[in-house]
ROZAKE-943072 format. One line per 10 residues: number of its first residue (from 0); for each residue z, y, x of C-alpha. Coordinates in Angstrom, 3 decimals. Last residue first. Layout:
! ROZAKE-943072
NUM) Z,Y,X; ...
***
This chain:
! ROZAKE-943072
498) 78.258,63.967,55.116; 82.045,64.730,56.141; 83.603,62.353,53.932; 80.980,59.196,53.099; 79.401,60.091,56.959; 82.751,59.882,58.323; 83.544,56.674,56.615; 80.181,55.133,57.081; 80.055,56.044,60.869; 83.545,54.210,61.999
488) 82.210,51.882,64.327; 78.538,52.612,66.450; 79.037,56.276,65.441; 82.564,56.203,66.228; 81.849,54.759,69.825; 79.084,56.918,70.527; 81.554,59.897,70.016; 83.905,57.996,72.519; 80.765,58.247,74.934; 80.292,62.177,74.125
478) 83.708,62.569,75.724; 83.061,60.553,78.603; 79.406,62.369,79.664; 80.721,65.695,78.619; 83.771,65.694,81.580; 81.486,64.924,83.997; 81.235,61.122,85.827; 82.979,60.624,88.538; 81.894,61.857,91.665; 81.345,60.424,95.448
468) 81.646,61.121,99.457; 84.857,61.110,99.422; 86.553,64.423,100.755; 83.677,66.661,100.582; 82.375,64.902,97.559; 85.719,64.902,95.608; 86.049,68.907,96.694; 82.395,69.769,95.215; 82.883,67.774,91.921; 85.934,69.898,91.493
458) 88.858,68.220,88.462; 90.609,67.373,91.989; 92.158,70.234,93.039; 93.020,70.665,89.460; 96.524,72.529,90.224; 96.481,75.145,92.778; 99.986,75.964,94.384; 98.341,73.987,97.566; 100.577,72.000,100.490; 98.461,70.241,103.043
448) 99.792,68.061,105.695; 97.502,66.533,108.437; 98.726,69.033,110.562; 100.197,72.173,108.810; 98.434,74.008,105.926; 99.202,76.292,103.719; 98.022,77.194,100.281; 98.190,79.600,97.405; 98.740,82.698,99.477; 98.174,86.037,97.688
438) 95.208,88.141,98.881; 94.209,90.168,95.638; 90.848,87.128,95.343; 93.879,84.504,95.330; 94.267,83.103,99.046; 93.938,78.937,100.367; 94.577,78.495,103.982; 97.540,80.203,104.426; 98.941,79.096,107.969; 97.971,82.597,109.396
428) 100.910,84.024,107.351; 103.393,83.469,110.106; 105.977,85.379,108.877; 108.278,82.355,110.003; 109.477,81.123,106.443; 105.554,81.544,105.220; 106.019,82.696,101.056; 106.779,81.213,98.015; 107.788,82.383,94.359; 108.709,79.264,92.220
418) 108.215,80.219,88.793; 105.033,77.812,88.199; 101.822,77.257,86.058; 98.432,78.060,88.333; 95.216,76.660,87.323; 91.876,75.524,89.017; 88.557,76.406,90.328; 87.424,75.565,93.783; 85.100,76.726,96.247; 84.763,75.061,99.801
408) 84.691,76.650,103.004; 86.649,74.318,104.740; 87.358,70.839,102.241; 85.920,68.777,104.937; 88.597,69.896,107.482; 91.605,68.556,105.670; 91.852,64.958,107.825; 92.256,67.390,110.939; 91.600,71.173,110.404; 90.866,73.523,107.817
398) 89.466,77.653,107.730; 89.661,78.297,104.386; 89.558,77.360,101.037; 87.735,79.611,98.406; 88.887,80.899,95.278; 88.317,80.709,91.113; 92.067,80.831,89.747; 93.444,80.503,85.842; 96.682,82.034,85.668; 100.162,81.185,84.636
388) 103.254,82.362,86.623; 106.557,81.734,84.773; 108.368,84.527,84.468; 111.216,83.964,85.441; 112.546,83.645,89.562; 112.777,80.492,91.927; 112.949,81.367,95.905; 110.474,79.369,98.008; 110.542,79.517,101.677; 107.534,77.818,103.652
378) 107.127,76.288,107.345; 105.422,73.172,106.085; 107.135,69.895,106.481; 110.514,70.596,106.400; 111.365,67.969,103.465; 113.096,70.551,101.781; 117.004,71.963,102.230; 118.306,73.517,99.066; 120.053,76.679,99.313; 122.325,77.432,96.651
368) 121.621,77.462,92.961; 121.345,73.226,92.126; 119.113,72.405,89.893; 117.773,73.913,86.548; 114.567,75.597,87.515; 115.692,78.724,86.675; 118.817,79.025,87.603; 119.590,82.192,88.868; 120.029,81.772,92.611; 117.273,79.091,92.812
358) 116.540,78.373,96.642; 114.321,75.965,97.878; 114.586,75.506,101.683; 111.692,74.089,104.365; 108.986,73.160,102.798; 107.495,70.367,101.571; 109.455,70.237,98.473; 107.768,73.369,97.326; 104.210,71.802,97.684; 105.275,69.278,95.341
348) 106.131,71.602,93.013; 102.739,72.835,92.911; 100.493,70.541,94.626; 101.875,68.644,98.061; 99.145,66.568,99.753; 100.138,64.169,102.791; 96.788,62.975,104.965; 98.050,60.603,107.453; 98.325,62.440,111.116; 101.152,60.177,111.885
338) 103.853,62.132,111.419; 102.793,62.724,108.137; 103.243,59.613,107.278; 106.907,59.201,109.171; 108.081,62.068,107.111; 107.115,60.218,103.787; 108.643,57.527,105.132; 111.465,59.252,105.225; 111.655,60.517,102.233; 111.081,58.084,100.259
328) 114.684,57.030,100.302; 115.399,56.801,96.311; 118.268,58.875,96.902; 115.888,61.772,98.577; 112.804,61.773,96.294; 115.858,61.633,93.664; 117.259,64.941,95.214; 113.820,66.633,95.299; 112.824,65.498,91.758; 116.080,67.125,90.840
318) 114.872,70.418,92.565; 111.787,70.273,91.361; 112.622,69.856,87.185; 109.297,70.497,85.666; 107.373,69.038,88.667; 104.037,69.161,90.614; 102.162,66.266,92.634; 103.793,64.859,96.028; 100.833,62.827,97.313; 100.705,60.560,100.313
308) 97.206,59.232,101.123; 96.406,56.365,103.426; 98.791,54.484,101.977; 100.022,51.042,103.659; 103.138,51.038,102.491; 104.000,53.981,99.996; 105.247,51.500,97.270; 107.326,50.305,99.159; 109.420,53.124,99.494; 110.329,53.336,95.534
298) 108.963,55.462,92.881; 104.795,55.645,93.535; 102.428,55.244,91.225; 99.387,53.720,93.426; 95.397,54.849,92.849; 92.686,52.836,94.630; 89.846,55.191,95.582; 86.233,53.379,96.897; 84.440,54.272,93.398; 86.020,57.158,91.827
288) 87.293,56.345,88.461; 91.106,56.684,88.906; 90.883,59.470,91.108; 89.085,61.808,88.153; 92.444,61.231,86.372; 94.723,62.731,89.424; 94.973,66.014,87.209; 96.458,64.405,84.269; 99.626,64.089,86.357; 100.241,67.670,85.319
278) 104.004,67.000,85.342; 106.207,64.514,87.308; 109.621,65.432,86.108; 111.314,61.480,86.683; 109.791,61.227,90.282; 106.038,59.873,90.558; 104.699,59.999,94.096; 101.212,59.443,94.160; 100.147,56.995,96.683; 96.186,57.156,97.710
268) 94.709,53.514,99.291; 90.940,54.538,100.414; 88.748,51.978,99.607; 88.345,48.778,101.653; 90.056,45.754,99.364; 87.277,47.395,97.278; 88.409,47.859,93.474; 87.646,45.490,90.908; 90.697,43.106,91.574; 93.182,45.790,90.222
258) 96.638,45.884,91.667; 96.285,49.502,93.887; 94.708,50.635,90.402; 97.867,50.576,89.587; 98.223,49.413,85.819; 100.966,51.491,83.589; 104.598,49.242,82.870; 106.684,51.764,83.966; 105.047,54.637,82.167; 104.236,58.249,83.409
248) 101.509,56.454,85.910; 98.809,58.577,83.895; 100.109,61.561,82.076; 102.195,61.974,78.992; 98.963,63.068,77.286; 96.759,59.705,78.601; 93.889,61.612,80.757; 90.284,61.282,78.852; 88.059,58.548,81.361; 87.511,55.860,78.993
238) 88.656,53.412,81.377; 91.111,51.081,79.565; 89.308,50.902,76.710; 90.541,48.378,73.572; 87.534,48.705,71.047; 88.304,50.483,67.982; 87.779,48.782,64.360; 86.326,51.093,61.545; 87.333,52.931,58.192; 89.609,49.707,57.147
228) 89.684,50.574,52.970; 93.304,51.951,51.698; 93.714,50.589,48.067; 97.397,49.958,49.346; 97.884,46.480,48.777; 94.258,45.292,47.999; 93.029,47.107,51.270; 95.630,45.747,52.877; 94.095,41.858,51.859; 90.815,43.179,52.368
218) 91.461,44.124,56.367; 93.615,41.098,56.669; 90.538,38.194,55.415; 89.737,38.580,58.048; 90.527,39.970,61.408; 88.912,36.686,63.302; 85.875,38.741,62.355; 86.410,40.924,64.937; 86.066,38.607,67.947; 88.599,39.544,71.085
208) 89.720,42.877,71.392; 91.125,45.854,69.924; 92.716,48.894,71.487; 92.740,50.609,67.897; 92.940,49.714,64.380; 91.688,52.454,62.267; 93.013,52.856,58.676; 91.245,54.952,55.943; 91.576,57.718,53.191; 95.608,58.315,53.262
198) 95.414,61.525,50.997; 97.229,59.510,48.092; 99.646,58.641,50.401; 100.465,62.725,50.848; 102.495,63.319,47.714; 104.405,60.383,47.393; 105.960,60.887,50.719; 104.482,58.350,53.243; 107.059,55.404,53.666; 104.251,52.578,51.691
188) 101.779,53.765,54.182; 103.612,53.687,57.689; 104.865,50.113,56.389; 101.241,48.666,55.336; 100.021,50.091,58.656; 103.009,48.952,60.862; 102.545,45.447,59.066; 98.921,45.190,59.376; 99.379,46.081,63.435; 102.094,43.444,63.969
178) 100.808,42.880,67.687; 100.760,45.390,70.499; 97.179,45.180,70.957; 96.224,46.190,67.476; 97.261,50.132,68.386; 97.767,51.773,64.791; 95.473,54.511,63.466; 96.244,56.086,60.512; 93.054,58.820,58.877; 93.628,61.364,56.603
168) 91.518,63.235,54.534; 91.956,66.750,53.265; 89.897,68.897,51.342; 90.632,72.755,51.334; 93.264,75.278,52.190; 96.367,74.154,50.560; 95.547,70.185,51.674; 96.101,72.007,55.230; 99.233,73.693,54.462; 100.184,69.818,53.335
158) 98.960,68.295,56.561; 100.552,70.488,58.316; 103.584,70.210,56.705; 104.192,65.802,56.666; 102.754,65.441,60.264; 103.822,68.093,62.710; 105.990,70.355,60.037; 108.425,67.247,59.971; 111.773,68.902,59.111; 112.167,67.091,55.490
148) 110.523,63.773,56.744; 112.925,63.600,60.015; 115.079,60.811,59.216; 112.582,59.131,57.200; 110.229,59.158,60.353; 106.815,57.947,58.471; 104.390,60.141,59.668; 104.499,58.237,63.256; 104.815,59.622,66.625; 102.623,63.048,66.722
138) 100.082,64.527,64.277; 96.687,65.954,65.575; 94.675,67.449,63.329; 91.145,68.242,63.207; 89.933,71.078,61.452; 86.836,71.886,60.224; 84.734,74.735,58.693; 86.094,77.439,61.429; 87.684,80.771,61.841; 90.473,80.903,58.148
128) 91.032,76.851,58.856; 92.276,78.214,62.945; 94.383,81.010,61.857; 95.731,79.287,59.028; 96.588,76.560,61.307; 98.094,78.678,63.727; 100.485,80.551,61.136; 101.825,77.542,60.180; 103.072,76.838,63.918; 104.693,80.055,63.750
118) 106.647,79.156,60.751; 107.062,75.757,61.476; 108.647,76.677,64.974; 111.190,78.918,62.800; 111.823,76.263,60.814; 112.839,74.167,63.125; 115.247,75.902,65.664; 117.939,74.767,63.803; 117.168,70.890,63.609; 117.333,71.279,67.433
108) 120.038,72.975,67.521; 118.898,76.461,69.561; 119.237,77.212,73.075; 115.553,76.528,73.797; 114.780,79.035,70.873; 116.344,81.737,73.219; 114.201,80.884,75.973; 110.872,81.460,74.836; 108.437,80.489,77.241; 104.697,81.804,76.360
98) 101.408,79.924,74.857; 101.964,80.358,71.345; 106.231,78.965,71.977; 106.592,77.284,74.457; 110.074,75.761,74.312; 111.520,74.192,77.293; 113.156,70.640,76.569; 116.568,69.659,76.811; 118.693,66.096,76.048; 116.927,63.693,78.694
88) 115.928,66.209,80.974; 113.297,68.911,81.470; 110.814,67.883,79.033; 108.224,70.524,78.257; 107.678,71.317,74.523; 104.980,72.786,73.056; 104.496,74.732,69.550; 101.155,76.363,68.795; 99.141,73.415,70.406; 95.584,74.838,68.819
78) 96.772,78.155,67.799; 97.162,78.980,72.177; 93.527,79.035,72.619; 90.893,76.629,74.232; 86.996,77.542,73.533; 84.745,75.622,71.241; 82.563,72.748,72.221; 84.604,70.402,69.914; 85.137,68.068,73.018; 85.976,70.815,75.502
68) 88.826,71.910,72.373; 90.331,68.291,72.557; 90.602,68.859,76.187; 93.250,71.659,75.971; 94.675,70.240,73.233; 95.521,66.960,75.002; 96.936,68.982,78.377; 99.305,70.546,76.069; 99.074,74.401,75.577; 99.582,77.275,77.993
58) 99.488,81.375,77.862; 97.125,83.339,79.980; 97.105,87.619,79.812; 95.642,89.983,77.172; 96.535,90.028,73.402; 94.629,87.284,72.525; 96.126,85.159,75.246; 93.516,83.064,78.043; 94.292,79.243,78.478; 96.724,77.404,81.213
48) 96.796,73.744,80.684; 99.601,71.611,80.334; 101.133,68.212,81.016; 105.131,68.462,80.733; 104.585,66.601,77.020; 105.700,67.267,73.883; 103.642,68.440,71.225; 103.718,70.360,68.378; 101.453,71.794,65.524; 98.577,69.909,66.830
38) 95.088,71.596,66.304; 91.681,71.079,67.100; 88.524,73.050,66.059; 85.176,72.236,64.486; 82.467,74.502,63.691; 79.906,71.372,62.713; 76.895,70.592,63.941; 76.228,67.041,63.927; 76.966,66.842,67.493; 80.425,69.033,67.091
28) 81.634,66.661,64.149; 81.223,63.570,66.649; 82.776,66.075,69.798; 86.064,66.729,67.538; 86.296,63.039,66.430; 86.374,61.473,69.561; 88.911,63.936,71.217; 90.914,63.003,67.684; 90.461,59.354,68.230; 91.700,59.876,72.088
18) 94.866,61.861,71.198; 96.033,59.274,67.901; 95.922,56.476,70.056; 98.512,53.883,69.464; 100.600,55.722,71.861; 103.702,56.980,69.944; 103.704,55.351,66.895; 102.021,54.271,63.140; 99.952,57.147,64.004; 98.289,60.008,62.035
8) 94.832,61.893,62.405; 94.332,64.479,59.834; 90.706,65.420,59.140; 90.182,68.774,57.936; 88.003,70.573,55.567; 87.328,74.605,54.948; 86.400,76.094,52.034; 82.834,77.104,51.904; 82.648,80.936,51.409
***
């Protein structure tokens, strides 16, 4: 049996692109034929997708993973993202451990905790090199954390349980916008332990632009150094269409598309409301590249002026989200929207703050346990209890009114990932608009607010045509354009390793 190969794709840091070149890299290797599968051994992030368990049930992995697997034509499981972690405040982070919450490892010292995560995350990547010929992997931050090098089962182990299984090469990608890229490349190198460098088979430099040759003579001068050849030069690509995987609008400084001068004055002005626990932002991506839709990242009032969409997407943390929605005074003009028949969405968590009391008696969500008082919106009680709920749904909206009436009738697929339990505060269950195919409610509607426990509302070419009259390209159309964009740049190094 051929041994199988893997590609590791390191960073000299958080965000210089590791995600996107290993998206690209799974759907080159599918085209030419390969059995190709991703795989990062940990990743933080509160953006996750719900995929199916071995043994029977759904489990979740980071939103990255998820799409990583699309690109590599192969389906999602839980040994891709073996380990994730979901933010819930500065200092704490759930643990998921193979696609299910495990508590008691949350608990743990970090540094504690460790091995045990390496273990299981070990066990993945055997999984996954014993099933397919290639492996792409995923690291996270940089390779070159001294102060983590003898815990670091994302970069420095997997890469050496790979090495145990067949040929490795690695790949370091550094984002050339920022400036200082040679440096963070010659300094991620020389900080490798001695045992990997040698591995090191080609930089990338990332989010480039401008004239390439102005790059010499640096390329051969590194080279030289390291005896690391340049394997290609990526073009800087704002809209490649992949969701970032901390989310779009999860940094300060990301670009509104409210801002940019290539959207119509015109289109329709939607305001997502980001608090600090946004998750499953990834979601809104199709938004972002629908003609006529300007996008706004919303954390203080005026950033909700003139919207003509509100939207309050889900949370890891809802009941703080709640109480800084409240002390950064949106909510009152989030009130005064809906007031005035302006379309207000709530998804997930966001559809808990719409209602009328939130009440977590053990816990689970973190806040508060008493009775929380919502935004009153919608005339919903939700009560927080473990286990989490994750499911993949296929249902039909309902009977609709006002700015929501397009959507009546319409099918949609999409995911469920919540403990929140919720149910019509008046017994009123008429207001359900949205039911699971055993009945449950997963949506209300009052006015021109809407409140749905459906994520990927958006992800449905049928629902963006009801509601704008337009689609953004699929999912396969982006994905095989970044594999274009290795072929046209990195070729000769993936055809020299892969053949």
């Amino acid at each position: 049996m051929t041994r199988p190969r893997t590609i590791v794709v390191w960073g000299t840091s958080s965000g210089a692109g590791k995600s996107l070149l290993a998206t690209a890299l799974c759907r080159w290797a599918a085209r030419r034929g390969f059995d190709v599968a991703p795989y990062k051994a940990q990743n933080m992030s509160n953006n996750a997708r719900v995929v199916p368990l071995a043994d029977g049930g759904c489990g979740e992995i980071g939103s990255a993973q998820y799409f990583q697997a699309l690109a590599a034509r192969v389906a999602p499981t839980v040994d891709m993202n073996p380990v994730l972690l979901k933010p819930e405040r500065d200092t704490a982070s759930q643990v998921v451990l193979h696609g299910r919450v495990e508590p008691a490892l949350a608990a743990l010292p970090w540094r504690e905790r460790s091995a045990r995560l390496a273990a299981a995350a070990r066990q993945s990547l055997q999984r996954l090199l014993a099933d397919h010929e290639l492996v792409v992997i995923e690291g996270a931050g940089s390779p070159a954390e001294i102060n983590l090098a003898d815990c670091d089962y994302v970069n420095l182990d997997a890469a050496r349980w790979a090495r145990a299984a067949g040929p490795l090469h690695a790949l370091l990608v550094c984002d050339i916008d920022r400036g200082g890229a040679f440096a963070h490349l010659y300094g991620t190198w020389r900080l490798l332990p001695a045992d990997l460098r040698g591995h090191l088979a080609g930089f990338v430099l990332n989010k480039f632009r401008g004239d390439a040759a102005l790059l010499a003579p640096g390329p051969h001068q590194l080279e030289a150094l390291t005896g690391v050849p340049l394997a290609g030069v990526l073009p800087l690509w704002p809209d490649h269409g992949l969701p970032d995987e901390d989310g779009p609008g999860a940094r300060d400084d990301h670009r509104d598309d409210a801002d940019d001068p290539g959207k119509p004055d015109d289109g329709v002005r939607i305001a997502v409301v980001a608090p600090p626990g946004i998750s499953n932002l990834d979601e809104f991506q199709p938004l972002r590249h629908l003609p006529g839709v300007r996008l706004r990242w919303a954390r203080r009032p005026a950033d909700l002026d003139a919207a003509d969409w509100i939207v309050l997407p889900g949370s890891k943390s809802t009941l703080a989200d709640l109480a800084w929605l409240r002390a950064q005074r949106l909510d009152a003009p989030i009130r005064a929207h809906a007031a005035a028949g302006r379309p207000l969405l709530g998804v997930c968590g966001g559809l808990q703050m719409l209602g009328l009391v939130l009440h977590d008696p053990d816990g689970v969500d973190g806040g508060p346990t008493g009775p929380v008082p919502g935004l009153g919106l919608l005339p919903l009680a939700t009560r927080y209890a473990a286990p989490k709920r994750l499911c993949r749904q296929h249902a039909r909206l309902g009977a609709l009114h006002g700015p929501w009436q397009a959507l009546a009738g319409v099918e949609v697929e999409g995911y469920e990932i919540r403990c929140g339990r919720t149910s019509a505060a008046d017994g009123d269950a008429a207001r359900a608009v949205l039911h699971t195919a055993d009945g449950d409610a997963l949506g209300w509607q009052r006015g021109a607010v809407l409140g749905l426990y459906l994520h990927g509302l958006f992800e449905n070419a049928v629902a963006l045509q009801c509601l704008f009259g337009a689609v953004t390209p699929a999912l396969d159309r982006r994905v095989d354009a970044l594999a274009d964009a290795l072929d046209a740049r990195l070729q000769p190094w993936l055809r020299q390793r892969l053949g």
